[in-house]
C-alpha positions in Angstrom: 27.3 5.8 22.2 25.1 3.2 20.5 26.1 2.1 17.4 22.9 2.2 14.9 21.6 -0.6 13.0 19.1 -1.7 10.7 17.6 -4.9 11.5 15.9 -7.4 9.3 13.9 -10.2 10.3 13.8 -13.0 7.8 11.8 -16.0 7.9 14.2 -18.5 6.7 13.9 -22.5 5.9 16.4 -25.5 5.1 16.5 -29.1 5.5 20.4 -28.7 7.7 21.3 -26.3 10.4 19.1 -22.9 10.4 21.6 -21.5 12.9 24.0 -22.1 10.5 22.6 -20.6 7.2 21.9 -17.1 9.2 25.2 -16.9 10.0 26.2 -17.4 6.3 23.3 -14.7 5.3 24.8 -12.1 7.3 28.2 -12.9 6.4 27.3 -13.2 2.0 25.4 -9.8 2.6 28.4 -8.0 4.7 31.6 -8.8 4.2 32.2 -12.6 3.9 32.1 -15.1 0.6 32.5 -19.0 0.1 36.2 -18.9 1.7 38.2 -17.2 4.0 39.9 -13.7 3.2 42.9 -12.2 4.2 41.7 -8.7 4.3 38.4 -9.7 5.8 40.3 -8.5 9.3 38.4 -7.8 13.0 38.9 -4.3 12.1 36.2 -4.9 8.9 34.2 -7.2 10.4 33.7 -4.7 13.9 32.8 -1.6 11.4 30.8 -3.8 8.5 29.7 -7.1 9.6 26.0 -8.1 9.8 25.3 -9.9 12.8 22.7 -13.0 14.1 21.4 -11.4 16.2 17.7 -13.8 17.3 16.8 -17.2 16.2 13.3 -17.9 16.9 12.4 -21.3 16.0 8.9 -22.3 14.3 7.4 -25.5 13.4 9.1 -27.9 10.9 7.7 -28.2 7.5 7.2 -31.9 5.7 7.7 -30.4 2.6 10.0 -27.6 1.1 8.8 -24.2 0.5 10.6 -23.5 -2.8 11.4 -27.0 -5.2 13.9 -29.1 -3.7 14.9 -32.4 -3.8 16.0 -32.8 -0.5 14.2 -35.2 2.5 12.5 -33.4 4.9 12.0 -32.3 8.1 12.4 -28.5 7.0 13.5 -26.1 9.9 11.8 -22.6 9.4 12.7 -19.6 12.3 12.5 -16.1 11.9 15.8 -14.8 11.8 16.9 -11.1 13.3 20.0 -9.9 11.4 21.5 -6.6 11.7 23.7 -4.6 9.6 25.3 -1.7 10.8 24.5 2.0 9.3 27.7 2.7 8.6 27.6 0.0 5.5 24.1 0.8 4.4 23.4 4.2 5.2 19.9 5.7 4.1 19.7 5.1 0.6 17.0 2.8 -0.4 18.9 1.1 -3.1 21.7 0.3 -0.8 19.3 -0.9 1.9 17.5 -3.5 -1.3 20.7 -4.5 -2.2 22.9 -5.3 1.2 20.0 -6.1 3.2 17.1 -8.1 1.2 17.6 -8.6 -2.4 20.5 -11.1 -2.0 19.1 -13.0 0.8 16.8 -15.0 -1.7 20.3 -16.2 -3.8 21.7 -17.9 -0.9 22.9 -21.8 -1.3 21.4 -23.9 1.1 17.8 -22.3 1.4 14.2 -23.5 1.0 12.7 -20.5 1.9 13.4 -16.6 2.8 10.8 -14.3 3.2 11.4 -10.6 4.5 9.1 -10.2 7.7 9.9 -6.9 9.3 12.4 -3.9 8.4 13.6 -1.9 11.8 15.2 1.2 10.6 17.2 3.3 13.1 16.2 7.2 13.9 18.7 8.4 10.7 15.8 6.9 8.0 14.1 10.1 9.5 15.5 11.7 6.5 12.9 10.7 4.1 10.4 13.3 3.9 7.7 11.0 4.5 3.8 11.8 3.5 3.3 15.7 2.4 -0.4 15.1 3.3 -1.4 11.9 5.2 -4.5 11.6 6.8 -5.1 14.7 8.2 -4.0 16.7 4.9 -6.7 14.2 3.1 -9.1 15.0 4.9 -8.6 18.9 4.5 -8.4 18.1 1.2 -11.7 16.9 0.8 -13.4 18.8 3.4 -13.6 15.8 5.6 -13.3 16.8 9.3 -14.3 13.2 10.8 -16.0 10.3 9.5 -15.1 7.8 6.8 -14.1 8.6 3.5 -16.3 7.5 0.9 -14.8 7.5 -2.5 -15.4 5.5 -5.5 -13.3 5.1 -8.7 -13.6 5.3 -12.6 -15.5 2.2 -14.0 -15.9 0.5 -16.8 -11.7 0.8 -16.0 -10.7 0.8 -19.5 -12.5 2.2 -22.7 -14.7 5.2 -21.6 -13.6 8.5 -23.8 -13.0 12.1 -21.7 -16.9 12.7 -21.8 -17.8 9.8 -21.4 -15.7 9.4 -17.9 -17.1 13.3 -17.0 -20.6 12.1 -17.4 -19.5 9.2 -14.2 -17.9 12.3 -12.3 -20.8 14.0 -12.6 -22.9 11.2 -11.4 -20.5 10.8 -8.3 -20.2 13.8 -7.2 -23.9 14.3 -7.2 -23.8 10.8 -5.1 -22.1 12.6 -2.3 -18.6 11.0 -2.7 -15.5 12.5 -1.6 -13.1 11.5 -3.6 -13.3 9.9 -7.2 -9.9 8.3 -9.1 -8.8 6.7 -12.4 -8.4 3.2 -12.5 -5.1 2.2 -11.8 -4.6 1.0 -15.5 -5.6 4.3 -16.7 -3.1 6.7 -17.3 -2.9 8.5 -21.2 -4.0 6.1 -23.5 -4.8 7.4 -27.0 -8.5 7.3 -26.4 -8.2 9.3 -23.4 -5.3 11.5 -23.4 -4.8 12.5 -19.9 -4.9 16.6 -21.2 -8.0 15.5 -22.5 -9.6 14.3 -19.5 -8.5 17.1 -17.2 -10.2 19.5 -19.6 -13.6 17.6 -19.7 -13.9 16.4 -16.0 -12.1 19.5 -13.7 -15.1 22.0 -15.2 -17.5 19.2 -13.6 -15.8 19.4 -10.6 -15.3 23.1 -10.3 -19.1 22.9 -11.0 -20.3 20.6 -8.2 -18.0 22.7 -6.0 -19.8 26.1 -7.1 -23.3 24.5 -6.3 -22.4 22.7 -2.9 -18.9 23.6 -1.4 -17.8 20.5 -1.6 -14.9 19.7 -3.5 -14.3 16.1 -4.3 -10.9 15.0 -4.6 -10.0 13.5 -8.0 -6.7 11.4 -8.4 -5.4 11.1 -12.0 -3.5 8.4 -13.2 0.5 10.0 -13.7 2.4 7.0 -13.7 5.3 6.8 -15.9 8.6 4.9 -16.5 10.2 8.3 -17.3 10.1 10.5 -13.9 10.6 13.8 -16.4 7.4 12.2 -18.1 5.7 11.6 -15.1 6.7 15.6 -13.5 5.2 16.8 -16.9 1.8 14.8 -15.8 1.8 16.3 -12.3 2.3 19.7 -13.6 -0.6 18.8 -16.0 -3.2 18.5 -13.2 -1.6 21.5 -11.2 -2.4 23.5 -14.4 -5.8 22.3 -14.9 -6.6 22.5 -10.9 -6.3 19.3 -9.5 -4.9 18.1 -6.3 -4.1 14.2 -6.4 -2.5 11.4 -8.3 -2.6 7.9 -8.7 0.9 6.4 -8.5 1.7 2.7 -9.4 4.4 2.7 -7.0 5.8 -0.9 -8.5 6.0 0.3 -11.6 7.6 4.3 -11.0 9.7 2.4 -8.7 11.4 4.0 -5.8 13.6 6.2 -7.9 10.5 7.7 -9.6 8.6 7.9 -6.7 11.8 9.6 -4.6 11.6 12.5 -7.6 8.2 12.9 -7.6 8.0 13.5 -3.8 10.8 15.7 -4.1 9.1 18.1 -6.8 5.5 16.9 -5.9 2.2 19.5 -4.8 -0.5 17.0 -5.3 -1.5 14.4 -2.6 0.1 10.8 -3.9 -2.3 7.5 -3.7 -0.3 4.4 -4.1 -1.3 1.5 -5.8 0.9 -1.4 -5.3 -0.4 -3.2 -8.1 2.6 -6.0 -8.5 2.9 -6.3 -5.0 1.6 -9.9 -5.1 4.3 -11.1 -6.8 6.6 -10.4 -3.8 4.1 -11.6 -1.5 2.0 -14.7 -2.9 4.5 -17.8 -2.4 4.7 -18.1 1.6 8.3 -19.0 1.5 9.2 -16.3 -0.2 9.3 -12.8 -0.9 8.3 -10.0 1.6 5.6 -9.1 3.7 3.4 -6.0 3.5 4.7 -4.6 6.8 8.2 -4.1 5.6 7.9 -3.4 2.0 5.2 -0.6 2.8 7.7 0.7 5.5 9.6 2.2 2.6 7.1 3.8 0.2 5.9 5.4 3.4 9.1 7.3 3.7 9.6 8.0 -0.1 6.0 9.8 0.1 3.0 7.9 0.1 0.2 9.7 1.4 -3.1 7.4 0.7 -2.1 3.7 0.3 -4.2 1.1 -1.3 -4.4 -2.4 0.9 -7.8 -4.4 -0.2 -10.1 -5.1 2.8 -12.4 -7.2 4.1 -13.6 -10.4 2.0 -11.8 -9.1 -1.0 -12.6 -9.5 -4.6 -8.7 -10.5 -5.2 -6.8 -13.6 -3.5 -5.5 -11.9 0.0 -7.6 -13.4 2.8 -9.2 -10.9 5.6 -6.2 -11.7 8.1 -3.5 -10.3 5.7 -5.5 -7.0 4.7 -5.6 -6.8 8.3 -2.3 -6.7 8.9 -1.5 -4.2 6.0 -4.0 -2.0 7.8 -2.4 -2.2 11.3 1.2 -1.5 9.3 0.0 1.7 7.3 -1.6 3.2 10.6 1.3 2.4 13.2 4.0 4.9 13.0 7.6 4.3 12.0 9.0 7.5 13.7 5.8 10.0 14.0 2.5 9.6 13.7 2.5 11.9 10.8 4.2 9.5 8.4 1.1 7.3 8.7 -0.7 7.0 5.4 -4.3 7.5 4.8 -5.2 3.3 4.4 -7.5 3.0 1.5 -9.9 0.2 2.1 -11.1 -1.6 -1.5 -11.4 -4.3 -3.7 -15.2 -6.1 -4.1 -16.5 -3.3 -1.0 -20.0 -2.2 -0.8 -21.9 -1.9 2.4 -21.7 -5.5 3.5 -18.2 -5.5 4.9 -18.3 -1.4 6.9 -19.7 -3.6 10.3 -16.9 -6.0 10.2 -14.2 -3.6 9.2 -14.7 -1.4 11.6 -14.8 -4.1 14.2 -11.7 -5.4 12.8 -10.1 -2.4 12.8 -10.4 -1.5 16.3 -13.0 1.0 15.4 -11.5 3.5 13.4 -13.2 6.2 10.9 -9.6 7.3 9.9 -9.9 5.5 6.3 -10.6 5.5 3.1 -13.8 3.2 1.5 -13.4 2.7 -1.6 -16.5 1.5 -3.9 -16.0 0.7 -7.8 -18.6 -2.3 -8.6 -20.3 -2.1 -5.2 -21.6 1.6 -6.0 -21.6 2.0 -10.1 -23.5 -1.5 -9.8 -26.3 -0.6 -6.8 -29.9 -1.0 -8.2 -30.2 2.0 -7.2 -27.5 3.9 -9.3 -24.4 5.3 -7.9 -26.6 7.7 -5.3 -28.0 4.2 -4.5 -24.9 2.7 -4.1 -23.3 5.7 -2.3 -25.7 6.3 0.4 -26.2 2.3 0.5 -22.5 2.1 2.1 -23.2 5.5 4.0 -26.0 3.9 5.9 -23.8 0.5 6.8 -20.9 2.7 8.0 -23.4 4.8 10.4 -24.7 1.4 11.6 -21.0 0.3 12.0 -20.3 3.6 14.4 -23.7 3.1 16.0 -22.7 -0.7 16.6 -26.2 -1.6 14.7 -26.4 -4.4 12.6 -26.6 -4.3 8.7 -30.4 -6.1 8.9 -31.5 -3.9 11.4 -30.4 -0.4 9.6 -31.9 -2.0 6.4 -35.2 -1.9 8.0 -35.4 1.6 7.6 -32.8 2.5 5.1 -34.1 1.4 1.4 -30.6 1.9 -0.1 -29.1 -0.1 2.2 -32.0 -2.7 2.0 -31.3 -2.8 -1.9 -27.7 -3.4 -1.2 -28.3 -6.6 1.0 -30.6 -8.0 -1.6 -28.5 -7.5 -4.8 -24.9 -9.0 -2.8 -26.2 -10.0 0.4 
């Protein structure tokens, strides 16, 4: 019988022997220290032991990734170290702890980032997304196409009428789904009890006139999970069917007892995320950290996009959306990838290009539909138009010809 293992791939960087500090990773992170130890016997290192076991070796570096004083050349490979089950098991706390947290202390170092997390069939026991993509889309009366949603804006400072008057105006656009900024949540101004009262009649409304119900996600973030449960059972009451999470700031605690307890469809924002990921010799890549929130519950997962409005060049949103849509152990625990940051119409060609042609995503529009000369109807069917060119493999200039709102859109951001 196999024994299972959970394997980590660290990129890792030092001025003296790389072969040597991944052997003293795995041994600081199992059951080694600084000096030998009598009960540290074959028995205990056969049933707890991480092990080495690939060294893949990359270019040197000149200079060191993290301050150091030390003369170059700096060796950088990507490690593969595995830890066996039986000393992790599946909690997720146990897993930050033994397996990446106190990589990043280790003497001797330059560098350590956390490239991949391969979890063995047992992690199966996370309940993964309740929805995904196929519950969003049933949720919002999508059956195939993009998803066209915009978000709350100004994002701060708009009272509960005054943020019912933009839902009004979006859902007459033709959105399909609508969500609080990530920094709203229940500020004094705009309680979030107040908000559900003034904006769900607008929804129920729309819905009553077209059949179409757009899918608003409220901001129920909170430090305190019973807080946050009281929040969720807010928009329950008043009818809703989606929250915005701050997953970094719930944390995986708060997120694990909201999935457990949760009826509304969960879109992460990993605002904070950037501090793990910024500095290139250190921290952790998208592909693993996302790996996790996946399996805590995630069912729609914010990961910027093409020619973003924020630092992360087009290569790395890439790869975020290539993690969130390949599956870890089913194709159902893929989460819906939510395409934003700075989009309007200008970047649907080269995202679905980029994206080996998918529909199956979300296109999100703050400033690139509330700001479309045109209005948010403007601005909606403005990125409409460029994603039924991207599907039609038409360029943007040539579906402007005979599409004003698109036309508008190229002239105002071009």
């Amino acid at each position: 019988m196999t024994e299972s293992r959970i394997t980590v791939t660290y990129r890792l960087e030092t001025p003296g022997d790389i072969e040597a500090l991944a052997v003293k990773v795995a041994s600081d992170q199992s059951t080694g220290t600084f000096t030998a130890l009598p009960g540290e016997t074959d028995a205990v290192r056969a049933r707890c032991a991480a092990r080495v076991e690939q060294v893949t070796m990359l270019a040197d570096a000149e200079r060191s990734g993290l301050p150091d004083d030390r003369p170059g050349p700096f060796h950088r490979a990507d490690v593969k170290i595995s830890f066996p089950l039986e000393a992790v098991g599946t909690d997720v706390a146990a897993l930050m702890t033994i397996c990446v947290h106190g990589a990043w202390s280790v003497r001797g170092l330059t560098g350590a980032r956390v490239m991949d997390i391969d979890l063995p069939d047992e992690w199966s026991c996370h309940p993964g997304p309740q929805f995904g993509v196929a519950g969003s889309r049933r949720l919002m009366g999508v059956d195939e196409g993009v998803m066209i949603a915009s978000i709350i804006k100004p994002s701060l400072g708009l009272l509960p009428g005054e943020t019912a008057a933009v839902v009004k105006e979006l859902c007459e656009a033709g959105v399909d789904f609508i969500k609080d900024d990530e920094k709203l949540m229940s500020p004094g101004y705009s309680l979030l009890e107040d908000r559900l009262k003034a904006i769900m009649p607008v929804i129920r409304d729309h819905e009553q006139k077209t059949g179409k119900r757009v899918m608003y996600a409220w901001g129920i973030s909170s430090a305190d999970p019973e807080e946050m449960m009281a929040n969720h059972d807010l928009v329950l009451e008043h009818g809703g069917n989606a929250a915005v999470v701050n997953i970094n700031a719930i944390g995986f605690g708060g997120m694990t007892y909201l999935r457990r307890r949760s009826r509304l469809c969960l879109h992460a924002h990993r605002n904070g995320w950037d501090v793990l990921t910024r500095h290139p010799a250190m921290g952790m890549e998208f592909r693993a950290y996302q790996k996790i929130w996946r399996l805590l519950g995630v069912d729609q997962f914010q990961i910027n996009g093409i020619r973003a409005k924020y630092w992360e060049p087009d290569e790395s949103f890439l790869r975020s959306f290539e993690a969130v849509t390949t599956p870890i152990f089913a194709p159902e625990d893929c989460a819906l990838p939510v395409v934003c940051s700075g989009q309007w119409g200008g970047q649907a060609v080269d995202t679905y290009n980029r994206t080996g042609g998918t529909l199956d995503l979300m296109y999100l529009g703050g400033g690139g539909i509330h700001g479309h000369p045109g209005g948010a109807a403007g601005g909606v069917r403005a990125i409409r138009q460029a994603w039924d060119a991207a599907a039609a493999g038409r360029s943007l200039a040539a579906q402007a010809q005979d599409h004003p709102e698109l036309a508008a859109a190229l002239a105002t951001w071009g």
